[in-house]
C-alpha positions, 0 to 999 in steps of 0.5 A: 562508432560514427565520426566526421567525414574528414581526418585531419585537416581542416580544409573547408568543403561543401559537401554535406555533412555525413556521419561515418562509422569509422570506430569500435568502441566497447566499454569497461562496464559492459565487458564486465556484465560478459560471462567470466568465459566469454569475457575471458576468451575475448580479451585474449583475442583482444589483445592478440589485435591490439598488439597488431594495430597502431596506438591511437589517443580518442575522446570518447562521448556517449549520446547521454552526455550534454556534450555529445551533441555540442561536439558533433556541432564542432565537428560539423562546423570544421569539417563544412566551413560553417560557423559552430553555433554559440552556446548561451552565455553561463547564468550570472544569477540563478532562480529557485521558485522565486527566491533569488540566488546569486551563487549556484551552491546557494540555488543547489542548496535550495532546490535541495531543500524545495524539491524545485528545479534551479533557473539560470538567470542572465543577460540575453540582448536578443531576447524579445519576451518580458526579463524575469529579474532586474539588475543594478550594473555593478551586480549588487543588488536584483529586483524581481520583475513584479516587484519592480513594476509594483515598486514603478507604479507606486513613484518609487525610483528604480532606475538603477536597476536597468538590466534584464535578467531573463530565465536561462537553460543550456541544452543540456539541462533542456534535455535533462528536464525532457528526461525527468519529465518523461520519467515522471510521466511514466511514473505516473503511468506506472501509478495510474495502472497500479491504481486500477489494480488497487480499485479492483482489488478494493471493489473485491474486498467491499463485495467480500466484506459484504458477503460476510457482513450478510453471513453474520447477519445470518449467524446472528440471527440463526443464534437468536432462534436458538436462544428462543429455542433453547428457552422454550425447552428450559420452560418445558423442563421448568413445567414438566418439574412442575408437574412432575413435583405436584405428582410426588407429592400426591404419591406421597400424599396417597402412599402416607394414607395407605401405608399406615403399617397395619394388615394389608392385602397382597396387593395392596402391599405391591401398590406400596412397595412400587409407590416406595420406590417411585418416591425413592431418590435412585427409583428403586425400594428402599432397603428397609422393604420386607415381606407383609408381616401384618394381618391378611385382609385388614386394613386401617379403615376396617379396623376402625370401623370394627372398633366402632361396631364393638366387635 
């Protein structure tokens, strides 16, 4: 751990400043990430030292700290003879956007509540830049800058409001600022990476909806072909049952005419019996069907015309 390069007096010298690593210091939080057997075995060798060495009271500052470097500027000032330089007076006022705040719980609150950082505000007489608020001398009262040179150029009197109020940030919330600016810069980073990943990762869905898009105009139309094929077969079958009703009716047409029960030849009969059973619902003859019982060689026609003969 660095310190000054003197002890204890505080002789002025002018040898330059050097910083010396003089001190070890290990912090509680740290030891505590150590492994449960490394932690062990160190504070036991620790110990054994400490018991060895003299007892010494420090004041530890980490680097992080808005004191740190107010502290080294301290040491350098005692240790050089040189004057410490002078921290910027505390705000008597305090600004958020702007709205005005004469309390820093009330700013705090604010800015708390706007998400808008917090401005100090007080009297700086070497300040050269333009005050951003006027104040009466008691403190009683503040008048934005604006809206004293508004109220200026309308004739209004505002002379009571004769001190500058100029916007003020210690060191410490400098450095705290350049933290949160860094932070949210690299969050920005850290967006713009993850939104090119988004834009890639949408540029792969368009090009997969489309492909899918382009399957089911596909489908779509593969399934109108069907339908249209499924239609042209129904109408097949529609006019094949047509046909196939017109063909029944002249077998039945044809089988009434020569089926008239009187004598038939053998083959006649045969031509019977199969128009029978091509009639039939279940394609076979009917159970009715017996051998030929009539009269060899006759048939209807023949009779008749005998009958009309006088035979």
């Amino acid at each position: 751990m660095p310190t000054e390069n003197r002890s204890s007096n505080t002789e002025m010298v002018s040898t330059p400043f050097q910083r010396e690593d003089r001190y070890i210091v290990i912090k509680r939080s740290d030891l505590d990430k150590l492994h449960p057997s490394y932690k062990g075995n160190f504070l036991l060798e620790l110990n054994c030292i400490s018991a060895q060495m003299p007892s010494r009271e420090c004041l530890v500052i980490e680097s992080d700290w808005p004191e740190y470097k107010p502290a080294w500027a301290a040491i350098e000032a005692r240790v050089t003879g040189k004057p410490a330089p002078q921290p910027h007076p505390e705000p008597i006022a305090w600004m958020v956007g702007t709205a005005f705040w004469w309390t820093k719980e009330e700013a705090e609150r604010d800015a708390a509540a706007t998400g808008l950082p917090i401005v100090g505000l007080g009297p700086m007489p070497t300040r050269q830049d333009e005050p951003a608020w006027f104040m009466t001398e008691g403190g009683v009262s503040a008048m934005h800058a604006k809206a004293k040179a508004m109220s200026d150029q309308q004739g209004l009197d505002t002379s009571s409001y004769c001190v500058p109020l100029y916007t003020h940030a210690d060191a410490g919330e400098v450095e705290r600022l350049q933290g949160l600016l860094e932070a949210y810069m690299n969050a920005e980073a850290e967006k713009g990476i993850e939104l090119v990943k988004l834009r890639t990762e949408r540029k792969r869905m368009d090009e997969a909806l489309v492909a899918c898009s382009n399957e089911r105009d596909e489908l779509r139309k593969a399934n109108t072909e069907l339908e249209d094929q499924v239609s042209s077969d129904f109408k097949v079958i529609d006019d094949l049952r047509a046909q196939q009703a017109e063909r029944g009716a002249l077998l039945r047409e044809a089988l009434e005419f020569i089926d008239d029960g009187v004598g038939r030849s053998d083959a006649e009969w045969r031509l019977i019996k199969k128009l029978r059973a091509a009639l039939s619902p279940d394609g076979a003859a009917s159970a009715t069907d017996e051998p030929y019982q009539g009269i060899p060689g006759t048939s209807f026609q023949r009779l008749n015309a005998l009958a009309n003969q006088g035979e």
